[in-house]
Backbone as CSV, one residue per row, in Angstrom:
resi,resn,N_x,N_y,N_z,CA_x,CA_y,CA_z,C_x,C_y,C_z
1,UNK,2.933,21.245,-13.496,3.425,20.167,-12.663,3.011,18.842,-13.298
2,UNK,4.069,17.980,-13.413,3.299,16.432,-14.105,2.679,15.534,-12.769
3,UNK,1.848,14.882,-14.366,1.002,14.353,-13.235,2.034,12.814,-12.916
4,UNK,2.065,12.189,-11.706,2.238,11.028,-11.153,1.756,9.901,-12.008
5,UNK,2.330,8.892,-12.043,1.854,7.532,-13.045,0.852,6.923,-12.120
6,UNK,-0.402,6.169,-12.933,-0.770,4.999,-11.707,-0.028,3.935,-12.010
7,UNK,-0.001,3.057,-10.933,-0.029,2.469,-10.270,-0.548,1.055,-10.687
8,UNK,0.024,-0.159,-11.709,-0.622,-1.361,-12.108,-0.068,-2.325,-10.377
9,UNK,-0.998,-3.795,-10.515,0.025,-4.208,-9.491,1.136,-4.651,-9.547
10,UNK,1.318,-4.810,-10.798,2.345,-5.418,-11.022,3.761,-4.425,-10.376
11,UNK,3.295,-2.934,-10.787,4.024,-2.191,-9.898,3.974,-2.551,-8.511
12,UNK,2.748,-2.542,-8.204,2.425,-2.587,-6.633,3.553,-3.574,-6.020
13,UNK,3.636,-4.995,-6.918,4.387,-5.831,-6.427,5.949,-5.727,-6.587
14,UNK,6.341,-5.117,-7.620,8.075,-4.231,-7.562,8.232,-3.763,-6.679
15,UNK,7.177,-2.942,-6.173,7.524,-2.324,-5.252,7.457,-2.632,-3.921
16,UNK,6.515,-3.645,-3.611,6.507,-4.492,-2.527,8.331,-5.304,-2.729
17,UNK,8.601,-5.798,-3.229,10.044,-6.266,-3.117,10.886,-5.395,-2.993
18,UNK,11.054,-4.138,-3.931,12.392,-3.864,-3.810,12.375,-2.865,-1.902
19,UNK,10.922,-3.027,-1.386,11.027,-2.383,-0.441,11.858,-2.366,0.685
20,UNK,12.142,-3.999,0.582,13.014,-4.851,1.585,14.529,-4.654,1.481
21,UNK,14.716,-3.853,0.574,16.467,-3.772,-0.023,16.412,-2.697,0.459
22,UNK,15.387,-1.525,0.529,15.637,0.027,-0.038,16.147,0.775,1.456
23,UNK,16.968,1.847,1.423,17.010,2.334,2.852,16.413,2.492,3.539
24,UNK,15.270,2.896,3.185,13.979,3.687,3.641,12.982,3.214,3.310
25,UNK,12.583,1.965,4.010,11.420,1.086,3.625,10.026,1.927,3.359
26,UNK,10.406,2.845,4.831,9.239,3.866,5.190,8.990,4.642,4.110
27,UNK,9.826,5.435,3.519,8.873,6.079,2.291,8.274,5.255,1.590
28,UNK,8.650,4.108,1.070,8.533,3.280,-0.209,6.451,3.156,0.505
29,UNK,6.181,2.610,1.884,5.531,2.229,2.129,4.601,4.012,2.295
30,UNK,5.154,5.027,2.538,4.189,5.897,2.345,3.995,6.402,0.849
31,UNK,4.726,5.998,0.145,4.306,6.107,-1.100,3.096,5.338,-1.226
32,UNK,3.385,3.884,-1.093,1.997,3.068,-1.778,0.954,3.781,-1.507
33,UNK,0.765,4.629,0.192,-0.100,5.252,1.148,-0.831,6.417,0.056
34,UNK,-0.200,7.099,-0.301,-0.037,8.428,-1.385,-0.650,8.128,-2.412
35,UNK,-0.472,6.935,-2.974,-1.219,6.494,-4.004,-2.250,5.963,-4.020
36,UNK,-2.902,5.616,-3.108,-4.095,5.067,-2.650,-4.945,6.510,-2.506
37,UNK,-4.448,7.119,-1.539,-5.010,8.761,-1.506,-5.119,9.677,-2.641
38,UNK,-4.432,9.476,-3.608,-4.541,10.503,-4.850,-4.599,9.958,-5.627
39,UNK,-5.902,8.391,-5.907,-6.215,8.187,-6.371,-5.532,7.596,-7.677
40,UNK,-4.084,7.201,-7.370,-3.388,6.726,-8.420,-3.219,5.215,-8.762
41,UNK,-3.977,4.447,-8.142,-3.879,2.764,-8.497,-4.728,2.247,-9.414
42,UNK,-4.665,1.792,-10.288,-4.820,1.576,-12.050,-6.222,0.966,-11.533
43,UNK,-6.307,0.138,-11.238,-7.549,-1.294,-10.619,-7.132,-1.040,-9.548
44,UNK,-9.133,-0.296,-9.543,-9.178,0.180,-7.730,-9.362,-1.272,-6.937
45,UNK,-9.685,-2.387,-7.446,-9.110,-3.382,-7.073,-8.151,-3.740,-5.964
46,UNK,-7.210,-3.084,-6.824,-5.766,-3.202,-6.428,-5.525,-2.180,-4.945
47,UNK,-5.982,-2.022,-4.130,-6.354,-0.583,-3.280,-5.735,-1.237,-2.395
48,UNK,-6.376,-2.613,-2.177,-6.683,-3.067,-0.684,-4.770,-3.663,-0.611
49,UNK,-4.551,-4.175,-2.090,-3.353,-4.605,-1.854,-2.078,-3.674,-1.766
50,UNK,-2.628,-2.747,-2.126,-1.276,-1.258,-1.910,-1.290,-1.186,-0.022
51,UNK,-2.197,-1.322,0.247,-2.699,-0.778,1.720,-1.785,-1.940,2.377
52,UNK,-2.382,-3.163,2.044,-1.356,-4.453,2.980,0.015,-4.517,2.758
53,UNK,0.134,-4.163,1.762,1.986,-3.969,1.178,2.699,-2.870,2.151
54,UNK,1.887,-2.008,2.267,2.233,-1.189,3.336,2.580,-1.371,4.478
55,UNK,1.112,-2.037,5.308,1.231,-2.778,6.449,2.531,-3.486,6.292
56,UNK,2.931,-4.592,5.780,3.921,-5.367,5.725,5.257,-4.797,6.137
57,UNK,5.574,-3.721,4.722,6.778,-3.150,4.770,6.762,-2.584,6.147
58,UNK,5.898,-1.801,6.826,5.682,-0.994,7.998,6.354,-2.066,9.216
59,UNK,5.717,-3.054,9.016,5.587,-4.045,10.440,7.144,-4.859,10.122
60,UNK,7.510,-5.045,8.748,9.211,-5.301,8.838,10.032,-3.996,9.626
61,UNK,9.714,-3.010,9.301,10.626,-2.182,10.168,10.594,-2.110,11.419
62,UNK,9.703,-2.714,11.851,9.003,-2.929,13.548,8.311,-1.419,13.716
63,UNK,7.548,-1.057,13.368,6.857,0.125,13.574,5.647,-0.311,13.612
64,UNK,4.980,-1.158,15.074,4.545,-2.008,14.714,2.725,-1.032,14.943
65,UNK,2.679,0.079,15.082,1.604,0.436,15.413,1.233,1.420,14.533
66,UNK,1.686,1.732,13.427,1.611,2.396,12.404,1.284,0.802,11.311
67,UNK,1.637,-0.306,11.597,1.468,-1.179,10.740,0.187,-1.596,10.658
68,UNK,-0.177,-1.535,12.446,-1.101,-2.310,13.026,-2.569,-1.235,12.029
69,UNK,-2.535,0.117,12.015,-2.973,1.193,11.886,-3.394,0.909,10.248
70,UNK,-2.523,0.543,9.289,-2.447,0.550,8.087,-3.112,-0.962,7.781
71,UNK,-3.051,-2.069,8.475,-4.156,-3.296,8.730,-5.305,-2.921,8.688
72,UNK,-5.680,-2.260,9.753,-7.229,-1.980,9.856,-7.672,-1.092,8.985
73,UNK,-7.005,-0.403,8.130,-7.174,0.260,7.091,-7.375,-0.399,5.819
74,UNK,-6.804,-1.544,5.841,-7.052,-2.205,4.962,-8.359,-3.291,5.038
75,UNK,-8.345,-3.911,6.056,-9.303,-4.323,6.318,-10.788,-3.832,6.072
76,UNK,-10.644,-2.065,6.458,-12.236,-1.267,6.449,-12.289,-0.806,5.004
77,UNK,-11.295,-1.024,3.967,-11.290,-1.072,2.618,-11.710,-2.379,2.173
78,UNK,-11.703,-3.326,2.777,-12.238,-4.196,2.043,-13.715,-4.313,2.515
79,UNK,-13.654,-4.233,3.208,-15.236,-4.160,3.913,-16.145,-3.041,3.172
80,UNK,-15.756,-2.060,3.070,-16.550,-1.203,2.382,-16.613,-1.254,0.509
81,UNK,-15.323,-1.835,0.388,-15.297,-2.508,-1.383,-16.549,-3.507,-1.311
82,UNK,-16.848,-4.040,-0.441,-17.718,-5.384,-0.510,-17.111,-6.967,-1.337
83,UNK,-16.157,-6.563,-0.771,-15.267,-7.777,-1.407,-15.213,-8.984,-0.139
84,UNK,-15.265,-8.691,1.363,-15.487,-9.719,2.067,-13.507,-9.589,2.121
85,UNK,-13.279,-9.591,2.453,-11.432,-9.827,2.593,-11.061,-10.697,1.238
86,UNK,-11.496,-10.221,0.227,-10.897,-10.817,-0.598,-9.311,-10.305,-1.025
């Protein structure tokens, strides 16, 4: 089975845009989800911003409690990165 690519942000951010075009915002945004979980984002850095890209795309579709859900997820990622909400 191949393995999955990570994840630069620069992806992160393609993919934050083309999310808004795509039929199915929702996968695009459980993808980022997927990749955060299996450990596929280049610069773990980059974690907190896969997570809010999510939120976003989530809360454009009005799903707003799965968004709300994927916020505080991001939030307790940054908190535990020790980044302070950076």
């Amino acid at each position: 089975m191949p393995s999955l690519p990570l994840l630069t942000s620069d992806d992160l951010d393609l993919l934050g845009a083309a999310a808004f075009d795509a039929d199915d915002p929702l996968a695009v945004a459980g993808d980022l989800v997927d990749a955060v979980e299996q450990g596929r984002i280049a610069d773990k850095a980059s974690i907190g911003h896969a997570l809010i890209l999510a939120a976003e795309i989530t809360e454009q579709v009005e799903d707003l409690d799965a968004a709300l859900l994927l916020a505080e997820r991001t939030r307790d990622w940054w908190s535990w990165a020790g980044c302070g909400g950076c």
